[in-house]
LUMMIRO-205354 format. One record per residue: residue in three letters; x, y, z of N, C-alpha, C in turn. Coordinates in steps of 0.05 Angstrom, whole numbers, padded with zeros to 5 digits, always signed. Each point is the difference from the previous one (the first is absolute). Layout:
N
ALAXYZXYZXYZ;...
***
This chain:
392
UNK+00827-00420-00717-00028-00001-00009-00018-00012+00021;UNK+00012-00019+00009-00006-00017+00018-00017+00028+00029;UNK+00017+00002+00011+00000+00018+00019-00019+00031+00001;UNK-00002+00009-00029-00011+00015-00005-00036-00012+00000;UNK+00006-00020-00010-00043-00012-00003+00001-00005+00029;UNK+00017-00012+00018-00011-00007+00025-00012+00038+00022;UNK+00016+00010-00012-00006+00029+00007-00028+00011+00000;UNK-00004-00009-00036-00017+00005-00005-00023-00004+00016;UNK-00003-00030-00004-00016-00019+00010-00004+00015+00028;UNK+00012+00003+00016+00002+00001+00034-00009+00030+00000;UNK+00002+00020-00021-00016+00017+00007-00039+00007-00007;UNK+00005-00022-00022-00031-00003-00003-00011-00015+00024;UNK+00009-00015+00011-00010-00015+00026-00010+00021+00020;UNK+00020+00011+00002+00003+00019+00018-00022+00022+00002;UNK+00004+00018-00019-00032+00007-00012-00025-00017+00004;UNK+00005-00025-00013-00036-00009+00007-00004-00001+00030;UNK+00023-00010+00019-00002-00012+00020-00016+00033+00020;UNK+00012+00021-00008-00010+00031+00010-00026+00004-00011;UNK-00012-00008-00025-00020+00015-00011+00013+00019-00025;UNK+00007-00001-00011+00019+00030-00019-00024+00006-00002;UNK+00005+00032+00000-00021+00017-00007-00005+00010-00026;UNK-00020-00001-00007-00008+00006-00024-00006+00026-00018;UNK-00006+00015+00029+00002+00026-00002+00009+00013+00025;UNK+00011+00020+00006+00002+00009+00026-00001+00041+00001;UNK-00018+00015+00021+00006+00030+00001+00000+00000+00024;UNK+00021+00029-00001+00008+00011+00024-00020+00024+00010;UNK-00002-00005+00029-00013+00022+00007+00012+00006+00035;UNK-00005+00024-00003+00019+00013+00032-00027-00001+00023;UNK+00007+00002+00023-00018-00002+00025+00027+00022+00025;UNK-00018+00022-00002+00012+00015+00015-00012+00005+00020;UNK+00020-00002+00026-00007+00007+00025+00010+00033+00012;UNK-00031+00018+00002+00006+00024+00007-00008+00009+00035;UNK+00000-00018+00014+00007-00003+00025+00025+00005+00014;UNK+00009+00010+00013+00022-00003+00023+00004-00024+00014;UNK-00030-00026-00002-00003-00015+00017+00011-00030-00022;UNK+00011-00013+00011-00003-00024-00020-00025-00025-00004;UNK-00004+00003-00018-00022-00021-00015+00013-00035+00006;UNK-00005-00010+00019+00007-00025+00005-00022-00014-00014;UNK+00007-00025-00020-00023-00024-00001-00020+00014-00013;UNK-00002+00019-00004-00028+00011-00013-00005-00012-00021;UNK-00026+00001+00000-00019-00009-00028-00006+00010-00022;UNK+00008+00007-00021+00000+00022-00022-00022-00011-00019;UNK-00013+00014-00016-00025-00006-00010+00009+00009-00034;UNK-00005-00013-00026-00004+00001-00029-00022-00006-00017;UNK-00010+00025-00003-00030-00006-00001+00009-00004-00032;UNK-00015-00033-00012+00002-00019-00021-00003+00030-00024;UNK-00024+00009+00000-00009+00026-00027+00025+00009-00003;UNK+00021+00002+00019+00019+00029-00006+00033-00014-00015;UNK-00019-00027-00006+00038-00017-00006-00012-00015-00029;UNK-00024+00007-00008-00014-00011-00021+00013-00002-00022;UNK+00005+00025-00006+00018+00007-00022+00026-00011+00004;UNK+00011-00003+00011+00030-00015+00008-00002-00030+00012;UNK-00022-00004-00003+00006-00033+00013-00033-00011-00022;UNK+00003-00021-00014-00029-00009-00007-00016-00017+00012;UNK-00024+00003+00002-00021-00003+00016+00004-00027+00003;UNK+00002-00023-00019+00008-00024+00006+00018-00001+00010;UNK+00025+00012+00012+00025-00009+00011-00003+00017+00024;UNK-00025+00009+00013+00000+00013+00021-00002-00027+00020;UNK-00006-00015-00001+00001-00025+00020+00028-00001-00001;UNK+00020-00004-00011+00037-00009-00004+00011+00017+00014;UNK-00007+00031+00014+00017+00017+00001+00007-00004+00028;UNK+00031+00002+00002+00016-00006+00025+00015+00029+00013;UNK+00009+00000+00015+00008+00039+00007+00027-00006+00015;UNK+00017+00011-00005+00031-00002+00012+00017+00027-00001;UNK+00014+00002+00021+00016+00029+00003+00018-00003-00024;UNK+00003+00031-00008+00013-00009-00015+00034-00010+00009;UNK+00013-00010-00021+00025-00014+00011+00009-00015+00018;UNK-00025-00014+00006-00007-00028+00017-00013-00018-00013;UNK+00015-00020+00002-00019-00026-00024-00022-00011+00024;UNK-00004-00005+00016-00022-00013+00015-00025+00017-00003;UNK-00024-00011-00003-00023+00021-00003-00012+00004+00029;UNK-00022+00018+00003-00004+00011+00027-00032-00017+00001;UNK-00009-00004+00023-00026-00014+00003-00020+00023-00006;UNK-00012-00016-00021-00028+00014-00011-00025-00005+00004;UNK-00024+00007-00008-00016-00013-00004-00026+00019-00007;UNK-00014-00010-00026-00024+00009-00019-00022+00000+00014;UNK-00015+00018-00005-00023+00013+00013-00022+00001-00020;UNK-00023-00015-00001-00023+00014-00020-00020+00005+00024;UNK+00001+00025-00005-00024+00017+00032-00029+00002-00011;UNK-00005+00001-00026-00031-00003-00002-00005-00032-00006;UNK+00022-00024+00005-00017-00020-00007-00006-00005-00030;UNK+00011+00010-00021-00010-00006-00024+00017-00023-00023;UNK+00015-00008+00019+00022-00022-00015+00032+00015-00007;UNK-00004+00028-00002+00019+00009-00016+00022+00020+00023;UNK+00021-00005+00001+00019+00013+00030-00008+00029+00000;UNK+00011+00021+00011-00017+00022+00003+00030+00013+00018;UNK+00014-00007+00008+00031+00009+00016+00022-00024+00006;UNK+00026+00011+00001+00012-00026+00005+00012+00014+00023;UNK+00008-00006+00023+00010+00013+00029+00021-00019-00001;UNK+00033+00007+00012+00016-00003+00014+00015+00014+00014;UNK+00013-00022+00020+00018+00023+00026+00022+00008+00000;UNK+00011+00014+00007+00018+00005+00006+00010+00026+00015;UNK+00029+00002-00001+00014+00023+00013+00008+00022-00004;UNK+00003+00022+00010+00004+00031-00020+00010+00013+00022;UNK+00027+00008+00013+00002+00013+00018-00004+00023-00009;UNK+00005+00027+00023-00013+00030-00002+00014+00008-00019;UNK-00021+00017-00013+00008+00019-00025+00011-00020-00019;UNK-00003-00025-00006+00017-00011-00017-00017-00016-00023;UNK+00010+00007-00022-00013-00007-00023+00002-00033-00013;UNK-00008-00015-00008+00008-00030-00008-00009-00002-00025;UNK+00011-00015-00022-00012-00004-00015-00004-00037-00005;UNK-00020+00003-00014-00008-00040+00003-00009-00004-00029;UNK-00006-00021-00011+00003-00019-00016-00033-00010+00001;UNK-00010-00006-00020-00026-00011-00005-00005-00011-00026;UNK+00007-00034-00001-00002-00005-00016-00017-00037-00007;UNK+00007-00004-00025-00027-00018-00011+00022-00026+00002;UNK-00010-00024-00005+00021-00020-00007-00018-00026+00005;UNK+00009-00022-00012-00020-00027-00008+00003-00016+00023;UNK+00015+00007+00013-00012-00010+00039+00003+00015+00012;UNK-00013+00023-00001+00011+00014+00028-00010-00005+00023;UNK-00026-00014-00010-00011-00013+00031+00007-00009+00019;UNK+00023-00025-00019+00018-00010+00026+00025+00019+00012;UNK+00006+00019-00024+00022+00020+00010-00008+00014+00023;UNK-00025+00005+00006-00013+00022+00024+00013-00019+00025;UNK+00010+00012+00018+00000-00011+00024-00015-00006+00019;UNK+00001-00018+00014-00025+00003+00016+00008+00008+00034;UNK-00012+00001+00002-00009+00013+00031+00003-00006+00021;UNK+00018-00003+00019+00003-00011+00029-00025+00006+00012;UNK-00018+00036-00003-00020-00003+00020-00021+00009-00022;UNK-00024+00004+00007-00015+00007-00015-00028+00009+00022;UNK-00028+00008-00020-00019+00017+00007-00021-00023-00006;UNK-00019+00004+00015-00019-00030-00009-00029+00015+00019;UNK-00022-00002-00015-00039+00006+00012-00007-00030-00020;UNK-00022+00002+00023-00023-00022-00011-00029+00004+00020;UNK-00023-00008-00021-00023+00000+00013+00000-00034+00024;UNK-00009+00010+00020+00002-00027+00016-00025-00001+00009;UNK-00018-00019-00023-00031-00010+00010+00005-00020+00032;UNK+00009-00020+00006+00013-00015+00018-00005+00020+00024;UNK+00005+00025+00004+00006+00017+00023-00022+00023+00006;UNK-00029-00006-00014-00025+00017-00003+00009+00023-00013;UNK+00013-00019-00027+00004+00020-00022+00010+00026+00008;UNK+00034+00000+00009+00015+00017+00007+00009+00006-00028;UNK+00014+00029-00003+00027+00000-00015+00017+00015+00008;UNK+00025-00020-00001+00030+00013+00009+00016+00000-00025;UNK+00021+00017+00022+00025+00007-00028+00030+00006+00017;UNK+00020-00007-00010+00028+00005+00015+00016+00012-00017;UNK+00022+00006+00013+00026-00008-00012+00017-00002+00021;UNK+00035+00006-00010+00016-00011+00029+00001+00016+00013;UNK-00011+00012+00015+00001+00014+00020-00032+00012+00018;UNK-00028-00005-00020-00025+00004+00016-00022-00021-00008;UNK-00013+00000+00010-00030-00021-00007-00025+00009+00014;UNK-00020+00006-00026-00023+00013+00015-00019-00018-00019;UNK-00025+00003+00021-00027-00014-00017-00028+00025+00008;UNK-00020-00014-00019-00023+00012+00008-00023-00013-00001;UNK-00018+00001+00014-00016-00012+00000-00022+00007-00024;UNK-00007-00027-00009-00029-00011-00024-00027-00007+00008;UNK-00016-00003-00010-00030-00005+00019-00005-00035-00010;UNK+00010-00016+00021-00009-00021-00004-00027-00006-00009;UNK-00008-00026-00012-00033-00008+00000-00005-00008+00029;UNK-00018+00002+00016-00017-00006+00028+00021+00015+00023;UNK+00007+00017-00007+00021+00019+00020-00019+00005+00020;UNK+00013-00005+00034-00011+00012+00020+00006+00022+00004;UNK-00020+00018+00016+00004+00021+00021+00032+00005+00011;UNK+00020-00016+00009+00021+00001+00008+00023+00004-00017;UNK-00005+00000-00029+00020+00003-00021+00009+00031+00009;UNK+00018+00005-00012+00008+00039-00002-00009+00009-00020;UNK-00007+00018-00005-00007+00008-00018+00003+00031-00002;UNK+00003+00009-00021-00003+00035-00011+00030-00003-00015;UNK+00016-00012-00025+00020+00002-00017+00026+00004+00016;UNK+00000+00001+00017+00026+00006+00021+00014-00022-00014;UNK+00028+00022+00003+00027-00021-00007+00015-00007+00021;UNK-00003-00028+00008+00016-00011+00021+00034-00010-00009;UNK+00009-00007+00020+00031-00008-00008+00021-00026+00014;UNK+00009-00016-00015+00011-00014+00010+00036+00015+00010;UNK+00001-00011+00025+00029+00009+00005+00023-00021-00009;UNK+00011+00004-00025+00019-00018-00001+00031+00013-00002;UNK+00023-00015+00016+00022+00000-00001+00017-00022-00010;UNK-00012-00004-00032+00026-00017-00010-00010+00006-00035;UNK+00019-00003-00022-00004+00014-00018-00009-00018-00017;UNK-00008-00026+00012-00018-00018-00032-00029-00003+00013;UNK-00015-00010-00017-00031+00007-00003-00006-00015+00022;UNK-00021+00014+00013-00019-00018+00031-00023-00010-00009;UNK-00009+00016-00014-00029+00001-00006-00014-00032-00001;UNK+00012-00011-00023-00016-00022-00001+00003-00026+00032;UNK+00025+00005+00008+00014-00019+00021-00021+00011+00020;UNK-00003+00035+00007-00020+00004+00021-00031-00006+00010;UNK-00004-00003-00028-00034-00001-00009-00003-00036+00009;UNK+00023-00025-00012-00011-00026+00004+00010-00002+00020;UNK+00017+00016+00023+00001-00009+00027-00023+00006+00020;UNK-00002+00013-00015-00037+00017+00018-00018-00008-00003;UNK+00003-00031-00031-00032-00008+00002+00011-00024+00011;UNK+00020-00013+00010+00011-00016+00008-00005+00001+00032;UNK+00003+00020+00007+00001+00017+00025-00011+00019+00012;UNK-00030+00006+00001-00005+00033+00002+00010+00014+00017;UNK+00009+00017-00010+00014+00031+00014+00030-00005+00001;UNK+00012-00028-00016+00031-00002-00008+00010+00029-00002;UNK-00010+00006-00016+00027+00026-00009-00006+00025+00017;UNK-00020-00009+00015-00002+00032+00035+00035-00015+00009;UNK+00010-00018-00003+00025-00014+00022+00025+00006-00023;UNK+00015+00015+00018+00031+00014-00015+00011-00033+00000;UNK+00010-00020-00016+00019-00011+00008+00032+00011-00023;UNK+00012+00017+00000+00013+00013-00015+00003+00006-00029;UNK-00027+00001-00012+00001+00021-00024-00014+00017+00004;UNK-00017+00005+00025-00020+00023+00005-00025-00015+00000;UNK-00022+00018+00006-00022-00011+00007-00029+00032-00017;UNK-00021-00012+00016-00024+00020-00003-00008+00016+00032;UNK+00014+00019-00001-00006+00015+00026-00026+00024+00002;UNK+00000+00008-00024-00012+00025-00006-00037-00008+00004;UNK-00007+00020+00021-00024-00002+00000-00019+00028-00017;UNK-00014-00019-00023-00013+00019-00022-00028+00003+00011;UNK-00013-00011+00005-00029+00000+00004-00011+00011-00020;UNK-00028+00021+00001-00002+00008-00020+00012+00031-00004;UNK+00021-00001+00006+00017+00031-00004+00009-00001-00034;UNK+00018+00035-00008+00005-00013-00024+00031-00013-00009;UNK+00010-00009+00027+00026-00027+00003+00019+00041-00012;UNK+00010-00022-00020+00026+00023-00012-00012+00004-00025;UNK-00013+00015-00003+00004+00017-00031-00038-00020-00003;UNK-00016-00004+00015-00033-00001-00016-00005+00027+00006;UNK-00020+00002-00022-00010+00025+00002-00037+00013+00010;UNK+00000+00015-00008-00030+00009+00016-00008+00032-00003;UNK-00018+00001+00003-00015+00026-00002-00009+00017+00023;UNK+00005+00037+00005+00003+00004+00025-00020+00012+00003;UNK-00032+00005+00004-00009+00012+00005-00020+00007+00016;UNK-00006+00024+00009-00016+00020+00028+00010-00021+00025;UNK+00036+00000+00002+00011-00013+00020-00007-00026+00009;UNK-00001-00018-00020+00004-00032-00001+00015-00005-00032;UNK+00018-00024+00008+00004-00010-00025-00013-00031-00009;UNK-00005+00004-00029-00019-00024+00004+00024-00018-00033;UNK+00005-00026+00019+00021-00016-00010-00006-00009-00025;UNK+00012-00013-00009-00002-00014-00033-00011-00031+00005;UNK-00015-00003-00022-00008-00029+00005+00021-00025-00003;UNK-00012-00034-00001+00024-00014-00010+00000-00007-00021;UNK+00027-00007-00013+00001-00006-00029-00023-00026-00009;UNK-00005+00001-00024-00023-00020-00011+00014-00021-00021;UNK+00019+00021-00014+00014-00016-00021+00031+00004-00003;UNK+00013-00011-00015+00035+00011+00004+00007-00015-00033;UNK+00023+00015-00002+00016-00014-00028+00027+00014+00007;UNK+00019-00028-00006+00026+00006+00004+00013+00000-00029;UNK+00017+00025+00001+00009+00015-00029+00028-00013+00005;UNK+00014+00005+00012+00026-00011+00004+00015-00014+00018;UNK+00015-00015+00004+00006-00015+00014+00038-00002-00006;UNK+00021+00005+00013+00023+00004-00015+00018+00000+00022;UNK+00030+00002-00008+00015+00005+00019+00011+00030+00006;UNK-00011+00010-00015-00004+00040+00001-00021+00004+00009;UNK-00018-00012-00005-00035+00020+00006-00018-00019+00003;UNK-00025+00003+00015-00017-00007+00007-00019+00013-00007;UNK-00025+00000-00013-00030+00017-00013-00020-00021-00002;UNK-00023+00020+00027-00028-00002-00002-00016+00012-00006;UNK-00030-00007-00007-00020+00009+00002-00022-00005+00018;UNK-00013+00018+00021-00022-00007+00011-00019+00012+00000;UNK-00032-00014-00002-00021+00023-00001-00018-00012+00019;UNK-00013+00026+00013-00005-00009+00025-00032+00009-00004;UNK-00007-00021+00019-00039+00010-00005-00008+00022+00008;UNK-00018+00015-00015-00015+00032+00009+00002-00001+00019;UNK+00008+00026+00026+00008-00002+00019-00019+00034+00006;UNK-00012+00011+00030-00014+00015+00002+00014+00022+00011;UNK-00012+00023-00005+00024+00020+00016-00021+00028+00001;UNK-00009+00002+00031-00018+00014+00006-00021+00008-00029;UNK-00010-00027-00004-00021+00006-00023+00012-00002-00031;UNK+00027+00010-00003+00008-00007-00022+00014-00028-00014;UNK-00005-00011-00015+00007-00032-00015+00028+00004-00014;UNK+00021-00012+00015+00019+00004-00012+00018-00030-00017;UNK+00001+00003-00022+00008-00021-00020+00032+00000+00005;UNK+00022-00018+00013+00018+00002+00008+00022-00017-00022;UNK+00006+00003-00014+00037-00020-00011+00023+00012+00009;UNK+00018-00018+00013+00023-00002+00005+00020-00010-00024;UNK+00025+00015-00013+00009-00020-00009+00025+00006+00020;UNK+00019-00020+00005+00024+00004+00024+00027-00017-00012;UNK+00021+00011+00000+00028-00019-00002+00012+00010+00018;UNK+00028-00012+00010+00020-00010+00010+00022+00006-00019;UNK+00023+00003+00009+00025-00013-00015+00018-00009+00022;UNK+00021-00016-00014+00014-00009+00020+00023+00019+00014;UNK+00000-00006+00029+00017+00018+00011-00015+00023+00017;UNK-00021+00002-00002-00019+00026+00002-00013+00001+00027;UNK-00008+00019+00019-00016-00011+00023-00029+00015-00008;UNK-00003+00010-00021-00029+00012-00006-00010-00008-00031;UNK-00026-00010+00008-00007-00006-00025-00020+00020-00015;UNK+00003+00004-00024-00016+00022-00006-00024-00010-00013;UNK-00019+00024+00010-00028-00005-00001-00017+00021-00027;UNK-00013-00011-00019-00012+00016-00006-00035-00007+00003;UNK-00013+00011+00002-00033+00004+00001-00014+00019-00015;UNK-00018-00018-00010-00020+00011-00029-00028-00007+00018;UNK-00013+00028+00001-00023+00003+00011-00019+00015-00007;UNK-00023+00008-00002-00016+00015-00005+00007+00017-00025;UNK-00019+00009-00016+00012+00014-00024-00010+00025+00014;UNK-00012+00001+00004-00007+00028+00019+00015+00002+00026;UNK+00003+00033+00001+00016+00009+00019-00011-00011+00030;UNK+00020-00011+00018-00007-00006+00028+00014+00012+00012;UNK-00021+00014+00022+00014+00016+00023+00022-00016+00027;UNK+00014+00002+00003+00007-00009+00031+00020-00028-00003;UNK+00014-00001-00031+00003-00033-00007+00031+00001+00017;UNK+00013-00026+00015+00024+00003+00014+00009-00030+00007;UNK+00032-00003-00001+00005-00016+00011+00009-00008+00021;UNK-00001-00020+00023+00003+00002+00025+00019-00022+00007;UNK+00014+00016+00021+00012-00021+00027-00010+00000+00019;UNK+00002-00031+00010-00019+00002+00032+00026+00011+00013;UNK-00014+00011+00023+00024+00007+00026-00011-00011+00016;UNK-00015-00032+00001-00005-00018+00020-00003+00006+00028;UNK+00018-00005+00022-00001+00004+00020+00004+00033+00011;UNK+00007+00025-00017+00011+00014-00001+00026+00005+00019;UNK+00006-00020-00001+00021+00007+00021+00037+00015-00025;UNK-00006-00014-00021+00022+00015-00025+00006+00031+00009;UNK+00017+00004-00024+00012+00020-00005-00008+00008-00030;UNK-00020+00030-00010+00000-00001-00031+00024+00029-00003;UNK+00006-00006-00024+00017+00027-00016-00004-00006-00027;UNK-00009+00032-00010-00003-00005-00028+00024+00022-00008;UNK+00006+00005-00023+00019+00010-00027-00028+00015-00014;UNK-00014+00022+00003-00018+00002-00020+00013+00012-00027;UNK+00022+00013+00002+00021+00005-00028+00000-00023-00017;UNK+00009-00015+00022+00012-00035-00024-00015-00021+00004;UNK-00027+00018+00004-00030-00022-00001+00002-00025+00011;UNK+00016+00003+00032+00001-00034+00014-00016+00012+00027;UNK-00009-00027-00001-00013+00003+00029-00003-00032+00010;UNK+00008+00008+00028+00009-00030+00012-00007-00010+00032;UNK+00002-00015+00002-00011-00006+00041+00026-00022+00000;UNK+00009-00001+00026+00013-00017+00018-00001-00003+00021;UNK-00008-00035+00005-00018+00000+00019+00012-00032+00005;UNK+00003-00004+00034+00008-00026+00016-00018-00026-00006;UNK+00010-00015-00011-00010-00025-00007+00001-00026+00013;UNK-00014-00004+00014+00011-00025+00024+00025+00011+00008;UNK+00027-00011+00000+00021-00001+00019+00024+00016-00031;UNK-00010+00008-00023+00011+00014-00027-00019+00025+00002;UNK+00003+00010-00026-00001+00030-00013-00011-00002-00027;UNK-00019+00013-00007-00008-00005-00023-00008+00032-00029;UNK+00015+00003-00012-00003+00027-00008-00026-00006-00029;UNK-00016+00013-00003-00014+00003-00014-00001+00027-00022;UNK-00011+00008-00031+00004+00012-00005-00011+00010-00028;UNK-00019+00023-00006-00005+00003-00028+00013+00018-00012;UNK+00018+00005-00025+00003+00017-00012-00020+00015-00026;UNK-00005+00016-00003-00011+00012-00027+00011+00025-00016;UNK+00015+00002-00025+00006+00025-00009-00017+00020+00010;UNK+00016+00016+00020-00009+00026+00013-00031+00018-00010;UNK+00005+00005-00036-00021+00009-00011-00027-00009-00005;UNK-00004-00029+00006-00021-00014+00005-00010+00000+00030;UNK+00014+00003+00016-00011+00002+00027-00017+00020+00004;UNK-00023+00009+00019-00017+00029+00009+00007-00001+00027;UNK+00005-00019+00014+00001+00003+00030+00004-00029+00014;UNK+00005+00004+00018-00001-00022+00023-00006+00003+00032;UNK-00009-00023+00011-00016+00009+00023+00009-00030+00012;UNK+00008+00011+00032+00009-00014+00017-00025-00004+00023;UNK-00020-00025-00019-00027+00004+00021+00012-00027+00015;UNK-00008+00006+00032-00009-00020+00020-00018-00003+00011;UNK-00016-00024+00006-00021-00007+00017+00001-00020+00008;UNK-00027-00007+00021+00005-00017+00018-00022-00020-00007;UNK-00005+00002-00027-00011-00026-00017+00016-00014-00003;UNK+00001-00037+00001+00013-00006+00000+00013-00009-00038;UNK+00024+00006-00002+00009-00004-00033-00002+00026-00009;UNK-00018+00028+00014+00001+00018-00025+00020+00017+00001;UNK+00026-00001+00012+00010+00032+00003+00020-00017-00014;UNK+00005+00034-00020+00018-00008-00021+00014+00022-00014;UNK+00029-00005-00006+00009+00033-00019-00010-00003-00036;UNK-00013+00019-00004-00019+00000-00025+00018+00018-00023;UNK+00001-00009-00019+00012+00011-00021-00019+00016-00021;UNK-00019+00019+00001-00007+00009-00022+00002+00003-00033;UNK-00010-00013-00011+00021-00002-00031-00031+00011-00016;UNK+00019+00015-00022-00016+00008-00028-00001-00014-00027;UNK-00032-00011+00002+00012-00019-00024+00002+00021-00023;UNK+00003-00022-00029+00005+00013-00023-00010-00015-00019;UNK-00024+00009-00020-00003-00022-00023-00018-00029+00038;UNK-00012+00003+00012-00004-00018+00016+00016-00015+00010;UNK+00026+00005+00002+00027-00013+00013+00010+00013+00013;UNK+00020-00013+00027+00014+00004+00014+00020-00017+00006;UNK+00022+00014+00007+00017-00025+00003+00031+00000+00022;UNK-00004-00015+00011+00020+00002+00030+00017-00020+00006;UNK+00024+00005+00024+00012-00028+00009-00006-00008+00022;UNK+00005-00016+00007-00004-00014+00027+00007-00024+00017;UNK+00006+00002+00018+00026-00028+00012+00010+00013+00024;UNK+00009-00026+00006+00011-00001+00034+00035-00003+00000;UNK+00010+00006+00020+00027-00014+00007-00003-00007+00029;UNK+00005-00020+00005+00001-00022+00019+00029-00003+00014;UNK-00003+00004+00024+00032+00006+00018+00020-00028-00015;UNK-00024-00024+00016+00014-00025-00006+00014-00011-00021;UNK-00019+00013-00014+00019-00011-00025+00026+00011-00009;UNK+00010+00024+00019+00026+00004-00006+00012+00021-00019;UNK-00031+00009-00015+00013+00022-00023-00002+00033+00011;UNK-00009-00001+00027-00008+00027+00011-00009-00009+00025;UNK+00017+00018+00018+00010-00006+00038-00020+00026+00006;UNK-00005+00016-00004-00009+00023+00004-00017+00018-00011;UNK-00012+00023+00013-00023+00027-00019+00023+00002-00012;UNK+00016+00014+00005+00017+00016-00019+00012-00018-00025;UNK+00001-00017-00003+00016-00019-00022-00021+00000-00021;UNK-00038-00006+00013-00020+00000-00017+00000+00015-00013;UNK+00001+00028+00020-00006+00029-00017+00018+00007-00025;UNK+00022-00015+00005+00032+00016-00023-00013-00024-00022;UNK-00009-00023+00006-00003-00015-00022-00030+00008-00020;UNK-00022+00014+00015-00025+00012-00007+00012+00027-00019;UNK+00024+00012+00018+00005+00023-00018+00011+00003-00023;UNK+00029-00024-00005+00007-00018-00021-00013-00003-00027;UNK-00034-00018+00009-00008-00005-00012-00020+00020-00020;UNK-00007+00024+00016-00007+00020-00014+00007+00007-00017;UNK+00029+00009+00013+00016+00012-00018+00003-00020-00026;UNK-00003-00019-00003+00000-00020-00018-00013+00008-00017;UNK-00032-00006+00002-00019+00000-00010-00009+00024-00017;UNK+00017+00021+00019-00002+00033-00014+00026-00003-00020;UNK+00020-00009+00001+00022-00009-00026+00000-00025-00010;UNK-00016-00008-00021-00001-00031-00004+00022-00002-00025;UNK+00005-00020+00004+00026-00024-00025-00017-00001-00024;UNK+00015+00018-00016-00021+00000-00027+00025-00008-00025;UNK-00015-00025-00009+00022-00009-00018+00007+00024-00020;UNK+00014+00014-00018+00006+00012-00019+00017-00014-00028;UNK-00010-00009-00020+00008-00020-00023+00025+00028-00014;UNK+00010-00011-00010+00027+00021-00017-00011-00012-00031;
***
């Protein structure tokens, strides 16, 4: 009898000590690629589990393969800001052609049951730095410039996305920003996590955008305001809106919203502009010194420059689903900042929406054009077959 209650006992422990679940459904995540899905980030949009999970226990819910007791790192998303989650994203693995099924379920801690995160994704507005905002994860770090109060003439300006080069996979951001007011121009100096090499001026860096027309492009203004939606060890989400900005005569009202996930070298961009149709709208890479190399994919909507970076290599790159694109144009000039490969995009409903990001020799994840290109092409192919949970 004896033996039997200690059983008992040790399995109720056991249970609380996991979280027991209170409810749990299965749903499959099939990979119809040839390529394998490493680390990816899979997305559950909250509306579609309503009925199977209740709205109060949508905070509790933890996600695990099935027939693995450890759960997989998650993390809740409310994208309009209204208190209430809106997706729950976790990562994981799915080799080619291969189907998985996982586990999603409720339980009276699962909070502490979630695992947490060796690396993670992290933006913030940085008043301290004339009201910059950056954003990372382990593997890129980019900022953009804000319109300080009493800003001089010498600031950069036109929305260009500049980029930090980092080679190490936990967050710089804040360590780079108080060594630079510690120090100005600290983080121009590599001392081995990387540094700020990239000269933006007022170009549109990787992925600002701009308007092309009777052969000038006329750049985006700087942001005025920002709100950060997420903050996590999956994802990173902003918002930026940037002051009326002029474009051969026309007033263009600009929002960015932008995330990250972790693992990723492009962050994707969407932009809400004008409710009326605008001619010439695009997003740009500088080709700086032109001394690079560009190649685009116009099939698998990549287009990219690689180009010598001090004594490294630096690959740059926007993707956009093919059917949103109209064109692209490989303009150079001998203005200084303006020559740039231009992405043409069609909005929809006043939206558009693209990726954009660098790979950096140094850091080790890409020696070469060719490694960029297979990883640009990869990722298309991704984006044209996405991880769509399916519930049974």
């Amino acid at each position: 009898m004896m033996k039997k209650l200690n059983y008992t006992l040790a399995v109720i422990a056991a249970l609380f000590a996991t979280g027991a679940a209170c409810n749990a459904q299965v749903f499959t995540v099939t990979n119809r690629l040839d390529l394998a899905r490493t680390d990816e980030v899979i997305s559950i949009p909250v509306k579609g589990i309503i009925p199977m999970v209740l709205e109060d226990k949508i905070a509790q819910v933890s996600i695990r393969e099935q027939g693995q007791q450890t759960y997989l790192v998650s993390q809740h998303i409310d994208n309009d800001m209204d208190g209430k989650i809106d997706e729950i994203i976790f990562q994981a693995t799915i080799g080619p052609r291969e189907t998985k099924s996982f586990l999603i379920e409720t339980s009276n801690n699962s909070v502490i049951a979630r695992p947490k995160s060796e690396r993670t994704t992290f933006s913030r507005f940085v008043p301290e730095r004339q009201n910059d905002y950056a954003w990372e994860n382990d593997r890129v770090a980019f900022r953009i410039y804000g319109t300080p109060a009493g800003r001089t003439n010498t600031r950069p300006t036109g929305g260009g996305v500049d980029a930090f080069m980092k080679r190490v996979s936990y967050p710089i951001i804040d360590k780079w920003y108080k060594n630079n007011a510690e120090k100005e121009g600290a983080y121009h100096i590599d001392t081995g996590e990387g540094h700020d090499p990239y000269l933006i001026g007022d170009s549109r860096g990787i992925g600002g955008i701009g308007i092309w027309d009777r052969d000038s492009l006329f750049g985006s203004a700087n942001f005025i305001s920002s709100k950060t939606i997420a903050v996590g060890p999956l994802r990173t989400v902003f918002e930026l809106t940037f002051a009326p900005w002029n474009a051969n005569g026309i007033t263009i009202n600009e929002i960015k919203t932008v995330s990250l996930d972790l693992g990723s070298h492009l962050s994707r961009v969407t932009e809400t502009i004008n409710d009326k149709p605008i001619p010439g709208i695009a997003a740009g890479i500088s080709l700086n010194d032109k001394k690079g190399q560009v190649n685009v994919n116009v099939k698998q909507g990549w287009y990219r420059y690689w180009e010598p970076l001090n004594d490294s290599w630096l690959g740059t790159a926007i993707i956009a689903e093919p059917g949103s694109v109209r064109s692209f144009k490989d303009y150079r000039t001998e203005v200084k900042n303006q020559s740039h490969l231009l992405v043409f995009l069609k909005p929809e409903d006043n939206q558009f929406t693209f990726y954009a990001g660098y790979a950096w020799e140094k850091s080790g994840h890409f020696k070469t054009a060719e490694a960029w290109d297979q990883y640009l092409s990869d990722f298309s192919k991704k984006l044209a077959s996405p991880l769509v949970p399916k519930f049974k």
